[in-house]
N, C-alpha and C positions, 0 to 999 in steps of 0.2 A: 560554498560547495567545492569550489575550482583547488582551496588549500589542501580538501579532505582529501581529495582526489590526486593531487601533486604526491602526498605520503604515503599512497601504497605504492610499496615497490615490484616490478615485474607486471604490471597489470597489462599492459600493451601485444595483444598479439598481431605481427604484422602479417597481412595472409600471404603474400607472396613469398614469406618465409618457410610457411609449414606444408608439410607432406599433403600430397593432391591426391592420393591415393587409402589414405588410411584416417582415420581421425589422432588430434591432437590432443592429448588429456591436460590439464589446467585445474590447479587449485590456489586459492587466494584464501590465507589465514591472518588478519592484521592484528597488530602489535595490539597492548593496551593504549598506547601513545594514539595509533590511528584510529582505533575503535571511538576514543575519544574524540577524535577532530570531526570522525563520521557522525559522533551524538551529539555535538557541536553545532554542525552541519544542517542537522534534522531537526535540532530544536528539542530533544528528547534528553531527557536525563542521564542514560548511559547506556552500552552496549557492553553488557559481560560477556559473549559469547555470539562469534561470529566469522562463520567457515561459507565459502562459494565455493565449492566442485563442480566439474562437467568435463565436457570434451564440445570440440570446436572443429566439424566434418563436414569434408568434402560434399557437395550434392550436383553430381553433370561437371561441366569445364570450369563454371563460374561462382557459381551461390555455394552459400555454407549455410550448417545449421549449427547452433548451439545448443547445445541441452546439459543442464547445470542443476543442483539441488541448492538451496538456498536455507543455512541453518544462522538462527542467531537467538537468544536472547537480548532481550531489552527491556530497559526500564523506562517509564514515563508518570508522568505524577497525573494521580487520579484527576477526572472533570469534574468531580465533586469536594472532596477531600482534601484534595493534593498531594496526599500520600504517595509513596513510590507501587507501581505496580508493574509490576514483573509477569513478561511474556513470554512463551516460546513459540518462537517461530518455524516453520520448516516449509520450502514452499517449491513445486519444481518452479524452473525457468526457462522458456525454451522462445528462442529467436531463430529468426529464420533473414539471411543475410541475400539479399536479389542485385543481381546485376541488369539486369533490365524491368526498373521498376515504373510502372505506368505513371507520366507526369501527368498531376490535373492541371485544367488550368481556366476551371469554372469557381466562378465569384465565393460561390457556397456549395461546400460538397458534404456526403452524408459521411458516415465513419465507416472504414471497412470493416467486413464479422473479421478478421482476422488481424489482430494488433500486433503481430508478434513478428510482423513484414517488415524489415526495413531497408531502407536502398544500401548495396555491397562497399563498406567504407575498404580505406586502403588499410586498417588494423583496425584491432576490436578493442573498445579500453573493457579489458574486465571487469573494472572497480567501479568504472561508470554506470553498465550493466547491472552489477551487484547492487551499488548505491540505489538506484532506479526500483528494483527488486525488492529489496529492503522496505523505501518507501512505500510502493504500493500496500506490501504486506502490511505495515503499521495499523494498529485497531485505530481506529478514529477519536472514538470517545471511553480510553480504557476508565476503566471504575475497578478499584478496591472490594471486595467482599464485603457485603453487607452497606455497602454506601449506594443512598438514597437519599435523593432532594425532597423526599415530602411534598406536601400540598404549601403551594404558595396563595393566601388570601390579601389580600390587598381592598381598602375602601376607604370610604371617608367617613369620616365619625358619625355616629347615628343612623347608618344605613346598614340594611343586610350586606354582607359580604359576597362576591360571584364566586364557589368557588370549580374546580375542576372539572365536578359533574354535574356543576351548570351548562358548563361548557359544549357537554357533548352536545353533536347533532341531535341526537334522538329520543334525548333525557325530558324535553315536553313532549314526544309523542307520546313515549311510556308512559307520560302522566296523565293524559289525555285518554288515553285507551284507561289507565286505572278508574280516573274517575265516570268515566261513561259506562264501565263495569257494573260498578256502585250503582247507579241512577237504574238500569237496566232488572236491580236486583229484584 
């Protein structure tokens, strides 16, 4: 990740650098070179397309926000298949930068409703933000059109096989209520 991340260039904004008064606009477009080292990175097939815009603004003396749109295509090889399968991405992003951020300091703590806090660094890596961005957005388990794993039956010779909808919860109540139907009739 650290290589992916070396090769975008510009991606640094230092906040003591940028106007206190107005927000800072920021866009990050990487090469095919970097898009690659980013798919690399991620483990995915490849990134045809992939743009981070926003702007990066003042909030009070100290904190900042970030708010950025998040465009890219990707490919990744199907969970089934393998195939390539091609997604479009587009996701906002929005960070919020604190300089006085509550330290915990209990054994086990819950998670905050708000993920998007994070304590005021001395510059923001954009690419790092994007990368992060990127990641979450990724579908988990993309699948191909029309790819489907069927029914898996598995046994031992000369036995009924268990299969799927054996498995449900509720597939002997159903049968149970059927046949107590019948007997009733």
């Amino acid at each position: 990740m650290e290589a992916a991340l070396a090769k975008l260039p510009t991606s640094h904004l230092r906040l003591a650098d940028l106007a206190t008064r107005r927000a800072t606009p920021f866009e990050l477009v990487p090469t095919a070179q970097e898009r690659k080292a980013v798919a690399d990175a991620l483990g995915i097939t490849g990134i045809k397309k992939l743009r981070f815009s926003g702007t990066l603004a003042p909030i009070g003396r100290t904190d900042w926000a970030l708010s950025a749109d998040l465009g890219a295509t990707v490919v990744q090889d199907c969970v089934v298949t393998l195939d390539p399968v091609t997604t479009r991405i587009d996701e906002p992003v929005r960070r919020a930068y604190v300089a006085e951020l509550p330290t915990i300091e209990a054994a086990e703590v819950e998670m905050p409703d708000d993920d998007t806090v994070e304590a005021l660094p001395a510059a923001v890596d954009l690419g790092q933000v994007m990368i992060e961005a990127l990641t979450l957005a990724l579908p988990l388990y993309p699948r191909s059109d029309g790819a489907d794993l069927g029914d898996a039956v598995f046994t031992e010779p000369g036995k009924a096989p268990l299969t799927d909808e054996d498995t449900k919860p509720f597939a002997g109540l159903a049968n149970l209520r059927d046949s107590l139907e019948k007997k009733g009739e």
